[in-house]
TIFITOR-641368 format. One record per residue (C-alpha): residue in three letters; x, y, z; residue number from 1. Coordinates in nm, 2 decimals. Layout:
  resn       X       Y       Z  resi
   ala       X       Y       Z   NUM
...
***
This chain:
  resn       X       Y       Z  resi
   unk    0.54    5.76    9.60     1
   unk    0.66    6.04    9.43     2
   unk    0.86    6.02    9.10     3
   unk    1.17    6.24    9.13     4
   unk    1.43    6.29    8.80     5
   unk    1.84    6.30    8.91     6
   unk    2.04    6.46    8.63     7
   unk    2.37    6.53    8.79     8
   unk    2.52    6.37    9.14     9
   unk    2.22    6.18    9.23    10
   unk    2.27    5.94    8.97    11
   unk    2.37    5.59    9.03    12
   unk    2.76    5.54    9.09    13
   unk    2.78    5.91    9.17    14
   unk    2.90    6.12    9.45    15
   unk    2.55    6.18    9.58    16
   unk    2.43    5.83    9.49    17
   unk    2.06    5.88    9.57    18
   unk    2.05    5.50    9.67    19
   unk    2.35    5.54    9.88    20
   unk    2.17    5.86   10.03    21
   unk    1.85    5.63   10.12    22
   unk    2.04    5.38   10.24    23
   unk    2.23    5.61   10.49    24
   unk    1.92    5.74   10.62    25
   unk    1.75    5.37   10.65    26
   unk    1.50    5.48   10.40    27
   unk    1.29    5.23   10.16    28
   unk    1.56    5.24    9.85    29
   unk    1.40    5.42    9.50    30
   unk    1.32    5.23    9.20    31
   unk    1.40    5.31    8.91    32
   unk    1.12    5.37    8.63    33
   unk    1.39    5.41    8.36    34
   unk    1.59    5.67    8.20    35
   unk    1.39    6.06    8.09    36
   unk    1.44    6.36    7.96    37
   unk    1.38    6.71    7.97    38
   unk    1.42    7.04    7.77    39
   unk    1.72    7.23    7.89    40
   unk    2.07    7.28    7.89    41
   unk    2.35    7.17    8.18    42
   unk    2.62    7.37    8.33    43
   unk    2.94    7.25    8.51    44
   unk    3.00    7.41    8.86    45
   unk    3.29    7.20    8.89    46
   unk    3.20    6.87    9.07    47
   unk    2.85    6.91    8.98    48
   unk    2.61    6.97    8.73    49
   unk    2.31    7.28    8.70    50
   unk    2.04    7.21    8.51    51
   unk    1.85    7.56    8.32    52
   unk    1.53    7.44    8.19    53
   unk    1.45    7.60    7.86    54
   unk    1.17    7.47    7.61    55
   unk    1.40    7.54    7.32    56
   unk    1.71    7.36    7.48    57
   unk    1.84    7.07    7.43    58
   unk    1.78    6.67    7.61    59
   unk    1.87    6.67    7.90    60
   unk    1.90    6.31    8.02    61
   unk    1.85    6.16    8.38    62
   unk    1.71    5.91    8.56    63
   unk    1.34    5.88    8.67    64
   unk    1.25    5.71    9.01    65
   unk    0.96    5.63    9.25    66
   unk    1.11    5.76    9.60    67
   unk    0.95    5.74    9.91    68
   unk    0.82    6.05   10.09    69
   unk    1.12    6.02   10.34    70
   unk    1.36    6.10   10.10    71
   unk    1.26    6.43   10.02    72
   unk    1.43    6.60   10.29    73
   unk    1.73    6.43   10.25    74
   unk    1.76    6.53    9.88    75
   unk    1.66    6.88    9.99    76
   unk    1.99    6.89   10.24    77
   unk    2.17    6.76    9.96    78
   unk    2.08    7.02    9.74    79
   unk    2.13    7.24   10.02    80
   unk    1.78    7.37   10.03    81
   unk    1.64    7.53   10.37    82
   unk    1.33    7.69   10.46    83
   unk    1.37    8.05   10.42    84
   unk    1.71    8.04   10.27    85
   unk    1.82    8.13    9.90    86
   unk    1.99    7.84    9.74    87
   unk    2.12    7.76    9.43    88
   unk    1.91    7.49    9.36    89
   unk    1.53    7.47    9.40    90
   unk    1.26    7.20    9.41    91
   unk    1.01    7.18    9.11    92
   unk    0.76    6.95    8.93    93
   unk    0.79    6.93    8.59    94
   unk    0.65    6.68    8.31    95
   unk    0.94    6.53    8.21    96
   unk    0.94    6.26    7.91    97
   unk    1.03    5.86    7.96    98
   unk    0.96    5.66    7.63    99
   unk    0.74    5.87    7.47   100
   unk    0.52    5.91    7.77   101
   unk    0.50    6.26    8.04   102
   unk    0.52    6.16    8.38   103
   unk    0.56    6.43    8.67   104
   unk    0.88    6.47    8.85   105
   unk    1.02    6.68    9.09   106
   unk    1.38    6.75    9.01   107
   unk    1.63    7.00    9.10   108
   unk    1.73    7.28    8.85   109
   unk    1.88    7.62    8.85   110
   unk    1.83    7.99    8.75   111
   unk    1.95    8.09    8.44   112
   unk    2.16    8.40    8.61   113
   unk    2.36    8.14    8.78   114
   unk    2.52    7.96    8.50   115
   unk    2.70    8.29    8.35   116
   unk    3.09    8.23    8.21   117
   unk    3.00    7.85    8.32   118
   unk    3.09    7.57    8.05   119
   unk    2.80    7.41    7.90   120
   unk    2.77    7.05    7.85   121
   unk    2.68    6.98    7.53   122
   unk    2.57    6.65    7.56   123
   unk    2.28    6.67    7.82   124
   unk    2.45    6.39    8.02   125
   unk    2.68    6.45    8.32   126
   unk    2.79    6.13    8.34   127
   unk    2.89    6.06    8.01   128
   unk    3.04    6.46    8.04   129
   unk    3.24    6.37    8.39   130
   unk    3.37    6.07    8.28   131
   unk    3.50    6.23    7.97   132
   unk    3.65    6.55    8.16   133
   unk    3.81    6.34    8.48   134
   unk    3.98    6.05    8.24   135
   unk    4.13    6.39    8.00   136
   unk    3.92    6.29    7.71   137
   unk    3.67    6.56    7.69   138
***
């Protein structure tokens, strides 16, 4: 099973719930390993988040799980990625840090190009970000 680390809507309680998303497609639900990080900086696009990596950024914090290999396409569609199409988004593995420990995971992020004029979020955490920004308080 492969580990896969959702920063943005693919979170838990989000609009792209990636349990939700296995569920919908009668696929074994993911476990969660725990919460990571990686070096990088978010960007809001408006109802969801991009995700630059950059050595020098920032933590930017997720969640880690063990999927199975079924949900890889679904995750794709959701990130809109199709053979032989540009897309916004693109699949990658990259070590990404849980508790002092590396573990590979694929995980979705963006080209720096793409982010230009878009607000940044600080924090490294769109949930924490979104909640903040839809309730006013951010």
């Amino acid at each position: 099973m492969p580990h896969v680390f959702v920063y943005g809507t693919l979170r838990a309680g989000e609009a792209n719930d990636i349990h939700l998303a296995a569920q919908r497609h009668g696929i074994a639900a993911p476990t969660l390993i725990g919460v990571g990080t990686i070096a990088g900086h978010l960007y809001d696009f408006g109802n969801y988040p991009g995700l630059v990596l950059d050595r020098a950024g920032g933590q930017v914090f997720g969640d880690i799980y063990d999927i199975a290999e079924g949900l890889l396409p679904v995750l794709d569609e959701i990130e809109e990625i199709y053979p032989g199409q540009p897309s916004l988004f693109v699949r990658q593995t990259h070590a990404v840090t849980r508790a002092d420990q590396a573990l590979a995971c694929l995980l979705y992020p963006v080209a720096q190009h793409t982010v230009a004029g878009l607000p940044r979020i600080e924090s490294g955490d769109w949930v924490a970000y979104r909640r903040a920004r839809d309730s006013g308080a951010g």
